[in-house]
N, C-alpha and C positions, 0 to 999 in steps of 0.2 A: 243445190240448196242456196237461199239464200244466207248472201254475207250480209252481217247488221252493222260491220263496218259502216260509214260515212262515206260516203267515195267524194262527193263535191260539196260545195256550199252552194245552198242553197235557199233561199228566201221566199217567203210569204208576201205579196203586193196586192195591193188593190187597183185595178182599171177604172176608168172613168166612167163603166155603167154601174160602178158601186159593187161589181162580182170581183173576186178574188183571184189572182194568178200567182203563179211562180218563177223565180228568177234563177237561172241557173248559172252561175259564175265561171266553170269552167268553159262554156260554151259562149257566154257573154249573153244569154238569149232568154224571152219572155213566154211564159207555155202556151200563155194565149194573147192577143191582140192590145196590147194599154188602154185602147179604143175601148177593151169595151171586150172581158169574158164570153163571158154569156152571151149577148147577142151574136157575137162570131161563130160560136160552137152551132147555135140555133140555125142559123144562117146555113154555114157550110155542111153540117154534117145529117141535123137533124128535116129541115125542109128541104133541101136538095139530096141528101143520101136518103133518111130511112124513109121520109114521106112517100120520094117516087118506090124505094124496097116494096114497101108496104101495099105498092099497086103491082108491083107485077110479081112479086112473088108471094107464094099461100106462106111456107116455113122464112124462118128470116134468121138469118146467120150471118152475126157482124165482125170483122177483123179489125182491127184498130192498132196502127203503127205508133204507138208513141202513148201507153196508157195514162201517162203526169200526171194530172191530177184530179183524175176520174169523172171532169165535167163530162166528158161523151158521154161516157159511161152510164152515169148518172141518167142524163136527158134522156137517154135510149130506155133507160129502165122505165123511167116515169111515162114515156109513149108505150112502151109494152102495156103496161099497168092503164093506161089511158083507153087505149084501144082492144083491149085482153087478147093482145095478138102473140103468141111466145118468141121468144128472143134469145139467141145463144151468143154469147159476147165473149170472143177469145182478143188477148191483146198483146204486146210486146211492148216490153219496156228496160231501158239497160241500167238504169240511176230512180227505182222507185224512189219517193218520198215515204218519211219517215213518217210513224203513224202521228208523231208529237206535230210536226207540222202538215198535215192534213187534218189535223180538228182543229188547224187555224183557220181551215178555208171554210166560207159562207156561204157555200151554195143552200147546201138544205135549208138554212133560214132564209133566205131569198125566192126559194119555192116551196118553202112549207110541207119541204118531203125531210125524210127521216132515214136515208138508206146511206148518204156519204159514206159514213164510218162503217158500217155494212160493206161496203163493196171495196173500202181499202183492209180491211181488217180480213179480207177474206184470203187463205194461204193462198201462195204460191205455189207454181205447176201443179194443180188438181180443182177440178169444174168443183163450184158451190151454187148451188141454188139460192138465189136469195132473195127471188118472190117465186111464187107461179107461175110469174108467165119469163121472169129472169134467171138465166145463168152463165156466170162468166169463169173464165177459165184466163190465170194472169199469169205469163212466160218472163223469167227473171232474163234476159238476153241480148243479143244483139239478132237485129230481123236480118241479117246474112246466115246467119246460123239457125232461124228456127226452120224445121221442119212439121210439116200434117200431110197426114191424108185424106184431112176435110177440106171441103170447099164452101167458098163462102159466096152471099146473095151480095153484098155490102163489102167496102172498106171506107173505113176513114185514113187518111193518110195525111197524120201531122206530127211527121217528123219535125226537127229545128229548120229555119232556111235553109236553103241551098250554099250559102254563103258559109254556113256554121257548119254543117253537115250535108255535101257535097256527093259522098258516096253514097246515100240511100235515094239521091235525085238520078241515078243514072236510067239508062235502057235497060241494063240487067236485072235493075231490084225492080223495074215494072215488069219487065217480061215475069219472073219469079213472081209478082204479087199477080200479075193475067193467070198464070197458071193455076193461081189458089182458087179463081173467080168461077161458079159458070159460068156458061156462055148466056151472056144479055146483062152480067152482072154489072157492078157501080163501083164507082171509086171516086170519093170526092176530097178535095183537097183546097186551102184558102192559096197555096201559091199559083200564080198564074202568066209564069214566068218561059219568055220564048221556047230556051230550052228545053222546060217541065212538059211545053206541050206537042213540042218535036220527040222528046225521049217516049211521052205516053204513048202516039200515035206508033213510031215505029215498034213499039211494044205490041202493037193490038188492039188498041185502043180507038173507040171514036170519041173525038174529045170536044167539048161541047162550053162554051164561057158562060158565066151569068154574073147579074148583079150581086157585088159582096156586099156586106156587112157595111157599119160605117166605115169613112176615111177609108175603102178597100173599095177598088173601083171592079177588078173584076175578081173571080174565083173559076175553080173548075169543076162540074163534072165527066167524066171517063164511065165510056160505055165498051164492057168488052165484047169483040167480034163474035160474031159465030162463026 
């Protein structure tokens, strides 16, 4: 169950493209880019993960390490809804945000969607439908500990840096996330850091650089082997 304890402090901020992030104090660390929310999330997750998903696979099944503050989440719904392509959106997260400080954040006004609070208000560990063509399923935990025996087309992998959180950058927790993937699946991530793409590789990995976001010179996607 979730505990409604408090576990850290943590903060409501605006980025420089005017989208809303969060600060987490025990970690020292920013959920998304200062640079700039939103176009990050766009960048990494949505044009390099679900756009290429969305070509090579018919069903779409996304994983998402680090659900904060549901911008993925969100942008993946609104392409589901854009495209009426269906969408199943499991995620892990160890420190949700409080529903009081997520109707601080501005995304829906900023896109003129209406599902934020929708998709934070939605319980924990049990799938909610909450369009058509969306449903997500949100794991109170730590991703060493989560188990499935589905597999997914997609991950997004944005956990804190490496620097901050060290053990979800290793070779085990990618060998463990290859495992979840099919074979030809995706896994994109804004770090793109030597180690990140030695530990992907010997995971299984063909790991592939592109242009990041602003002030972000490269990013990665990961293609797992057959």
């Amino acid at each position: 169950m979730r505990n409604p304890e408090k576990k850290t402090e943590t903060r409501i901020v605006l980025t420089h493209d005017g989208s809303s992030s969060a600060y987490n104090s025990e970690f020292n660390q920013h959920y998304h880019s200062v640079f700039g929310a939103l176009q990050e999330s766009q960048r990494v997750y949505i044009e390099l993960g679900l756009y290429e998903a969305f070509k090579r696979f018919e069903h779409i099944s996304v994983f998402e390490m680090g659900f904060g503050t549901g911008l993925n989440a969100l942008l993946t719904l609104l392409e589901a809804e854009k495209s009426q392509r269906a969408v199943t959106y499991t995620a892990v997260e160890t420190q949700p945000l409080s529903l009081e400080e997520a109707s601080q954040l501005n995304f829906d006004a900023l896109l003129g969607s209406h599902h934020l609070n929708l998709v934070h208000e939605a319980p924990w560990n049990r799938p909610v439908a909450i369009t058509p063509f969306f449903q997500v399923l949100k794991h109170e935990g730590r991703l060493e500990d989560f188990r499935t025996e589905n597999r997914f087309n997609l991950i997004y992998f944005d956990a804190f840096a490496p620097e901050a959180q060290p053990e979800l950058w290793t070779q085990a927790v990618f060998e463990q996330l290859a495992a979840m993937l099919h074979p030809g699946g995706l896994l994109t991530t804004y770090c793109s850091k030597s180690s990140v793409k030695r530990n992907l590789r010997a995971a299984g990995f063909l790991v592939e650089k592109h242009r990041g976001p602003a002030h972000k010179r490269d990013v990665l996607r990961a293609v797992k082997l057959a």
